[in-house]
VEXMARMI-996474 format. One record per residue (C-alpha): residue number from 0; residue in one letter; z negated, x, y. Coordinates in nm, 4 decimals. Layout:
<atoms>
{NUM; A; {Z; X; Y}}
...
</atoms>
This chain:
<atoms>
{0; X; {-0.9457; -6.2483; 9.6723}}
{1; X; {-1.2403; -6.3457; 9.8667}}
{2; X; {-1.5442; -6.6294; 9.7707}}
{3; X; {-1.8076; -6.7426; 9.9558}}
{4; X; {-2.0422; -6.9438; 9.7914}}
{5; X; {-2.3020; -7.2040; 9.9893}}
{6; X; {-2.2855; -6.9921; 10.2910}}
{7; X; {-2.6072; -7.0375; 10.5198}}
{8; X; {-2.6474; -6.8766; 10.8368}}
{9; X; {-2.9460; -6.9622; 11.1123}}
{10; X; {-3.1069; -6.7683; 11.3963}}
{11; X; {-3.4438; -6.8642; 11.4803}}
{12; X; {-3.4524; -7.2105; 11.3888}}
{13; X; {-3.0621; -7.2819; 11.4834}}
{14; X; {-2.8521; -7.3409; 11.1540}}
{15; X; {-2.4888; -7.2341; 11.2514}}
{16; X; {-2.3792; -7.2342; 10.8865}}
{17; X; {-2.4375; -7.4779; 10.6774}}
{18; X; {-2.3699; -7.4786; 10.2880}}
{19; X; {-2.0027; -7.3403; 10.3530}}
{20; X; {-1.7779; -7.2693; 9.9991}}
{21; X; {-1.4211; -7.1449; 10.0155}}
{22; X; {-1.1835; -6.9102; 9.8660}}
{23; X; {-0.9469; -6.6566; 10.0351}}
{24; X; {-0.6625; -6.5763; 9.8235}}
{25; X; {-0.4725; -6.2433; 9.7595}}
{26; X; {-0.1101; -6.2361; 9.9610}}
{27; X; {-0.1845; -6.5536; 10.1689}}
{28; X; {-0.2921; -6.5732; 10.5818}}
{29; X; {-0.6280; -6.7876; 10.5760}}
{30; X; {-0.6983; -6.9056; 10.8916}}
{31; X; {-1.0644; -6.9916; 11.0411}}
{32; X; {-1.0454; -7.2375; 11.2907}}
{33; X; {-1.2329; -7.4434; 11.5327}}
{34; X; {-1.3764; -7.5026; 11.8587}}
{35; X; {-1.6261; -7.2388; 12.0708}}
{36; X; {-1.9931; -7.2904; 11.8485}}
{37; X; {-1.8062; -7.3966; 11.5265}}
{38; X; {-1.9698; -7.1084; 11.3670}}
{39; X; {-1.6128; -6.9550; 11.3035}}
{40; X; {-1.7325; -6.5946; 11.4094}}
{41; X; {-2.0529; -6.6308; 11.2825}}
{42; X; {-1.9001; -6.6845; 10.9150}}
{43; X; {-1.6685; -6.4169; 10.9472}}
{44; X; {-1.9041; -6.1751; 11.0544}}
{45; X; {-2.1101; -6.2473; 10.7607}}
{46; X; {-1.8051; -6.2471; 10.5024}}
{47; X; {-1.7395; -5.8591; 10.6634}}
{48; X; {-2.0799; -5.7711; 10.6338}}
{49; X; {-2.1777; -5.7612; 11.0147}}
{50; X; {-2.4628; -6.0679; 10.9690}}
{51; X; {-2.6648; -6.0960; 10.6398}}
{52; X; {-2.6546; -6.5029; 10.5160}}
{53; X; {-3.0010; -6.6770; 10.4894}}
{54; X; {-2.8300; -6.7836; 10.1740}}
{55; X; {-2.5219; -6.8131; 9.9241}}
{56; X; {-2.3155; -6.5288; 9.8057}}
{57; X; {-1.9860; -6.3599; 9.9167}}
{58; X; {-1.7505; -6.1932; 9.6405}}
{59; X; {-1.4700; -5.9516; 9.6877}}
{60; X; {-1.2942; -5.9710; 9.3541}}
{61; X; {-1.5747; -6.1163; 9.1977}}
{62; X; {-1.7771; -5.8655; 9.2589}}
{63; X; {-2.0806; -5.9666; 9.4818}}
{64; X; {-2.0942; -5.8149; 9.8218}}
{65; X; {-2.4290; -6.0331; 9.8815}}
{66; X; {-2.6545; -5.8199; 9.6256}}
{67; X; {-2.4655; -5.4647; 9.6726}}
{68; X; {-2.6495; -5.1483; 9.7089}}
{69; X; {-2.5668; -4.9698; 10.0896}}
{70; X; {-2.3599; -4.7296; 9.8834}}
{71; X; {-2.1583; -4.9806; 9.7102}}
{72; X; {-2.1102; -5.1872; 10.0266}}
{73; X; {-1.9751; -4.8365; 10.2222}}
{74; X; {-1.6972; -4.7749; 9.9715}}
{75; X; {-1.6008; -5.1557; 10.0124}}
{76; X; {-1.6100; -5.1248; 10.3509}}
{77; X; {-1.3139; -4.8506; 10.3369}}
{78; X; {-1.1000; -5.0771; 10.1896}}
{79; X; {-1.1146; -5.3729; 10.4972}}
{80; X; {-0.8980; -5.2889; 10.7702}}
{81; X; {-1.0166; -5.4784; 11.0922}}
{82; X; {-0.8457; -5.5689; 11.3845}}
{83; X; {-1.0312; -5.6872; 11.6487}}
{84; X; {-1.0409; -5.9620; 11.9853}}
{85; X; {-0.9387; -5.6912; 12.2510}}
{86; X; {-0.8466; -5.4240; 12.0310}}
{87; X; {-1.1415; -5.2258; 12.0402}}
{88; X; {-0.9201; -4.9043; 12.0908}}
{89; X; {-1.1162; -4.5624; 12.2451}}
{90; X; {-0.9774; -4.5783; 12.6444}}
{91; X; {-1.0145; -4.1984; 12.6204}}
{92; X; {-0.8119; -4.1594; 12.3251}}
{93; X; {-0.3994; -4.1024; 12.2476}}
{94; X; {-0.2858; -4.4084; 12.0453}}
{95; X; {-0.2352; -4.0995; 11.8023}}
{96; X; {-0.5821; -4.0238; 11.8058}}
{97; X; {-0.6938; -4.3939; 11.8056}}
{98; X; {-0.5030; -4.4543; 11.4623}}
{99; X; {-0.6014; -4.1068; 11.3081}}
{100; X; {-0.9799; -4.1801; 11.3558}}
{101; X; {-1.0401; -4.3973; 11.0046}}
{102; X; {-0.8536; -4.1101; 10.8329}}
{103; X; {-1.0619; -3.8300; 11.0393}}
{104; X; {-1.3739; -4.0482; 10.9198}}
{105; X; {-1.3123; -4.1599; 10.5766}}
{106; X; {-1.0584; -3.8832; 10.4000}}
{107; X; {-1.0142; -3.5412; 10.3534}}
{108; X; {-0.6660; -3.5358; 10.4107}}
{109; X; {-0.4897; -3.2269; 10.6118}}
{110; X; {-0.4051; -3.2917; 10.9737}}
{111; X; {0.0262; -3.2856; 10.8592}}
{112; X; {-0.0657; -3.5750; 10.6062}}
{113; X; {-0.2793; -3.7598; 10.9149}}
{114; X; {-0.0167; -3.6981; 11.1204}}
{115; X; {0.2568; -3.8639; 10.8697}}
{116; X; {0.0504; -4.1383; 10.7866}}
{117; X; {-0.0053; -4.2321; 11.1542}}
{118; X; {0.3527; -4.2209; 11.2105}}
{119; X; {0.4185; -4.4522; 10.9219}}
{120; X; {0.2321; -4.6970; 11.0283}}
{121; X; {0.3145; -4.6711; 11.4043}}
{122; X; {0.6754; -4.7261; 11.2256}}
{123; X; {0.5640; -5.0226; 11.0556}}
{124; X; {0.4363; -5.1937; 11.3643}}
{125; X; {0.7654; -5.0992; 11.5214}}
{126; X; {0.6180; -4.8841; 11.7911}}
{127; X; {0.7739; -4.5326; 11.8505}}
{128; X; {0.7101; -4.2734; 12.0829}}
{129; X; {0.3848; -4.4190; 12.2227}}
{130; X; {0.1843; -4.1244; 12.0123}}
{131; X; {0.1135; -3.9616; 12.3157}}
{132; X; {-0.0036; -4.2162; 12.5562}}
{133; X; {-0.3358; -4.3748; 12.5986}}
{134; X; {-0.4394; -4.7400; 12.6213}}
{135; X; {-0.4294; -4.8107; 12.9807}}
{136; X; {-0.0419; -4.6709; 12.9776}}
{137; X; {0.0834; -4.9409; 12.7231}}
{138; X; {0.1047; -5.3422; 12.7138}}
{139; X; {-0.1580; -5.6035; 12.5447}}
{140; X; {0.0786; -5.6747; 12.2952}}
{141; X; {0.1741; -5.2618; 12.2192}}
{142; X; {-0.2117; -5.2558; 12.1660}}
{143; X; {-0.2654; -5.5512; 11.9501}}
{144; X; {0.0212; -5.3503; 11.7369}}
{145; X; {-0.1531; -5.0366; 11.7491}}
{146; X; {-0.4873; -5.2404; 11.6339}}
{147; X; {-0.3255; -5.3422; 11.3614}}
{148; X; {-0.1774; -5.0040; 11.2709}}
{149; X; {-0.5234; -4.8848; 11.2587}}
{150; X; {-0.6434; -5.1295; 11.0457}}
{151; X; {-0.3574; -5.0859; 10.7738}}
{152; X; {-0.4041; -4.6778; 10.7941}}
{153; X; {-0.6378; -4.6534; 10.5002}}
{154; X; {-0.4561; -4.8825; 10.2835}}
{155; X; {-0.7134; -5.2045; 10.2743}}
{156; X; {-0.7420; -5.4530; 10.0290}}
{157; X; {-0.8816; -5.6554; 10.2639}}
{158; X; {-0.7621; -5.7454; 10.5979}}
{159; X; {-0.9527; -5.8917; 10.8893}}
{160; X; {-0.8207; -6.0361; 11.2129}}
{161; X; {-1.0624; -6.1793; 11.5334}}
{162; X; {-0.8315; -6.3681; 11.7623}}
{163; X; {-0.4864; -6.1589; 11.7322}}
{164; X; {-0.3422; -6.3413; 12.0084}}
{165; X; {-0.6247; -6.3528; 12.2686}}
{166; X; {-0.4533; -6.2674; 12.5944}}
{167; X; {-0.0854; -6.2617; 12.4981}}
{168; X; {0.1499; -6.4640; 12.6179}}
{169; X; {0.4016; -6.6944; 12.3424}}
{170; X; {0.6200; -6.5245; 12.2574}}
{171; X; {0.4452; -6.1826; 12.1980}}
{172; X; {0.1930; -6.3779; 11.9875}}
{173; X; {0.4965; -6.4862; 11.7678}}
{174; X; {0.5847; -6.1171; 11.7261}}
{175; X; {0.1911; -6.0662; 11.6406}}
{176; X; {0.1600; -6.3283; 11.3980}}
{177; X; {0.5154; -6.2887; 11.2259}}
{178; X; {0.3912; -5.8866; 11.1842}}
{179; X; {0.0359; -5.9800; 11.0185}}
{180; X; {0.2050; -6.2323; 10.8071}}
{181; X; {0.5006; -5.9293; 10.7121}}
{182; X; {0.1744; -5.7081; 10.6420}}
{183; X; {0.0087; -5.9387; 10.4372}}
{184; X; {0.2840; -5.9940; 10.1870}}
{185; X; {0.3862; -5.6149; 10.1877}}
{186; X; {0.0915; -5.5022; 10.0739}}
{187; X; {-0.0836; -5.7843; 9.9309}}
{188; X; {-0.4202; -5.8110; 10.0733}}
{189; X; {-0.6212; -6.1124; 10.1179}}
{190; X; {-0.6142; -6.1580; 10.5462}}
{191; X; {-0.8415; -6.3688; 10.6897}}
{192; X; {-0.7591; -6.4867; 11.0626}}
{193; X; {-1.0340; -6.6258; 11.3512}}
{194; X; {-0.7726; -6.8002; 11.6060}}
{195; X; {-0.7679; -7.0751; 11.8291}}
{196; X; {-0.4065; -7.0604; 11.8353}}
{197; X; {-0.2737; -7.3246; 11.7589}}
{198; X; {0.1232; -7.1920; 11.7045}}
{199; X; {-0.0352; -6.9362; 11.4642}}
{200; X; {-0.1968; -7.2460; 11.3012}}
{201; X; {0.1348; -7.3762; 11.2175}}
{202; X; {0.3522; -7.0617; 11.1898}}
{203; X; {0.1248; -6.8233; 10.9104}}
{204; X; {-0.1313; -7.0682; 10.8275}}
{205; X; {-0.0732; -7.0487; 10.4085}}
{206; X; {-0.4539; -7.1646; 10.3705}}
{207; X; {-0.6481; -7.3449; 10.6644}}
{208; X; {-1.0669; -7.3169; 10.7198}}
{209; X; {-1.1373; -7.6115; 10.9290}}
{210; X; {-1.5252; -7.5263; 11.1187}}
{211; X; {-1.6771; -7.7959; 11.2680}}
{212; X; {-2.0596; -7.7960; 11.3892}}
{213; X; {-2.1587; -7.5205; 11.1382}}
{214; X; {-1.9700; -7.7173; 10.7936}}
{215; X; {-1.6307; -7.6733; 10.6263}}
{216; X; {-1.4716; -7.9976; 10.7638}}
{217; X; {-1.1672; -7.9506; 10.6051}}
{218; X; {-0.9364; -7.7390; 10.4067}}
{219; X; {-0.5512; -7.7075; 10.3130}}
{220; X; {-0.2167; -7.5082; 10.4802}}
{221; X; {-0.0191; -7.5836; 10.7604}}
{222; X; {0.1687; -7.8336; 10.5822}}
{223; X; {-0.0612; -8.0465; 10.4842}}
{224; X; {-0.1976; -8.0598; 10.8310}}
{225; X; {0.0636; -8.2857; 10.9670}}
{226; X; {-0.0373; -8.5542; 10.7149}}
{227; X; {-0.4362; -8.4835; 10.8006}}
{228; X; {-0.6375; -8.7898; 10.8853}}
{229; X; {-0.9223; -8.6342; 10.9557}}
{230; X; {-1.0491; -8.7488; 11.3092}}
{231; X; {-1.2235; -8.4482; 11.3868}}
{232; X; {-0.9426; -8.2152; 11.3121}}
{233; X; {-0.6386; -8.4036; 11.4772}}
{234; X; {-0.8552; -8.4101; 11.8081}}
{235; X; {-0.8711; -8.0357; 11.7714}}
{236; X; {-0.5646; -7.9721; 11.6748}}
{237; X; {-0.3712; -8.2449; 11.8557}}
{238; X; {-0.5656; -8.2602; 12.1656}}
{239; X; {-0.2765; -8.3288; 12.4152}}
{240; X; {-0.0060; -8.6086; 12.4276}}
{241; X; {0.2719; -8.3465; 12.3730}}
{242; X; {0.0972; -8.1882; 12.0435}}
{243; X; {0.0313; -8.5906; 11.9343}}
{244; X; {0.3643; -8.6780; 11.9789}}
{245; X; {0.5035; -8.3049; 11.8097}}
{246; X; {0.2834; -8.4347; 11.4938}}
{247; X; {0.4215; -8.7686; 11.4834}}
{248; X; {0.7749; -8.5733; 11.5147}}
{249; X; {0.6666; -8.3494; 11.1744}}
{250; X; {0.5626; -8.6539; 10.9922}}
{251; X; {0.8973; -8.8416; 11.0437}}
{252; X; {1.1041; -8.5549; 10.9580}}
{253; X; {0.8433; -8.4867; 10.6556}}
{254; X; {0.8977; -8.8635; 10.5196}}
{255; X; {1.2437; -8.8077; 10.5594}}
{256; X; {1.3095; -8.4977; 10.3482}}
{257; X; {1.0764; -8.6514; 10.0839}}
{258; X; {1.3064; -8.9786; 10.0908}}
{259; X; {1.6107; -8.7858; 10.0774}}
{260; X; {1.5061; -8.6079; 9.8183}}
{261; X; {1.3973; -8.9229; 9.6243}}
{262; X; {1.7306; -9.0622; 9.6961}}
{263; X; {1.8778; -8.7540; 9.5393}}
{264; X; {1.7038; -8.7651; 9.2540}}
{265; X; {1.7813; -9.1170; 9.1513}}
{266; X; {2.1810; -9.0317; 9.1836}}
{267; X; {2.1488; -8.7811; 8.9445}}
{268; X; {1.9108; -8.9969; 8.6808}}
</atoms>
């Protein structure tokens, strides 16, 4: 579990975020949202550690990541896995190689128990026989999978994701957010997503950080979405006619359920 508390985060004289409180739980996808200059990245960067807040204070397990000593903060560090926008993998390295690098930097194990470990996870992304290869001979969505292998290779706690679906088409971001969501729940670390997507919105979304103009403008899953009346939301969310109409399509199959399950309930009382 993450917890910010009263996060504040300005450059110069700019405030980008402004008194933001949340918390991430433990086996759930949370999702940061909102349109370019939100302050979405900006608040994930400092929950990771990559910007220091003006003020407020970020807890991993209740322990506070804010006041931490550089030693303390480096063994944290080992257990976030991080995948990032374009996958950030080395052009001049094997996928092999790409995945094995955490473990090269951060254990002592022997070059067999690499070598299993990177298979396992290559496994657990579904990938096989790509060990070999480099970067420029696979697919954007291969690479998002071997991003994410390398993330989950030490084991994190903690799982970060920066736009998992930038630059893949539908149905391969399906695939993308179906596996983070599997990963999540298998080994029960607290994920926290930056999208824009808004199918990942309604397909993984346990938990929902709405950003708007550097505040939390609201909070809740992808159920309770549909029923939102925030303004400033449903214009994000709902921009077009066809997402409008799609929400209004939720709702009356929503009010349904609940009335049929009202109904129910009164023929058995």
């Amino acid at each position: 579990m993450i917890e910010i508390k009263n996060i504040k985060k300005q450059f110069d004289e700019k405030v980008v975020i402004d008194g933001v409180s949340a918390r991430f739980d433990t086996g759930k996808c949370n999702l940061i949202i909102g349109a370019s200059g939100s302050g979405k990245t900006v608040l994930m960067k400092c929950i990771v550690g990559l910007f220091e807040p003006n003020e407020g204070e970020i807890l991993y397990n209740g322990e506070s990541f804010t006041n931490m000593n550089e030693s303390a903060r480096k063994e944290l560090r080992q257990r976030i896995g991080m995948l990032f926008q374009g996958s950030a993998l080395f052009d001049s390295m094997t996928v092999e190689q790409n995945i094995m690098f955490p473990l090269d930097m951060f254990t002592r194990m022997t070059t067999r128990e690499k070598l299993d470990r990177v298979n396992e996870v290559l496994d657990r992304v579904n990938l096989k026989e790509v060990n070999r290869k480099f970067p420029a001979e696979i697919s954007g969505g291969m690479k998002k999978r071997v991003g994410i292998a390398r993330a989950i290779v030490l084991n994190p706690k903690y799982l970060f994701c920066d736009e998992p679906n930038s630059g893949l088409d539908p149905k391969t971001s399906l695939v993308i957010d179906q596996l983070i969501k599997e990963i999540t729940l298998e080994y029960n670390m607290t994920t926290i997503v930056n999208t824009h997507d808004m199918n990942s919105v309604m397909e993984i979304g346990d938990h929902i950080l709405f950003m708007h103009r550097g505040i939390k403008e609201w909070e809740g899953s992808n159920q309770d979405i549909i029923f939102s009346k925030n303004e400033e939301l449903n214009a994000f969310i709902f921009a077009s006619d066809f997402l409008k109409d799609a929400k209004d399509m939720r709702m009356l199959e929503a009010k349904g359920k609940i009335d049929d399950d009202r109904n129910m309930d009164e023929m058995l009382t």
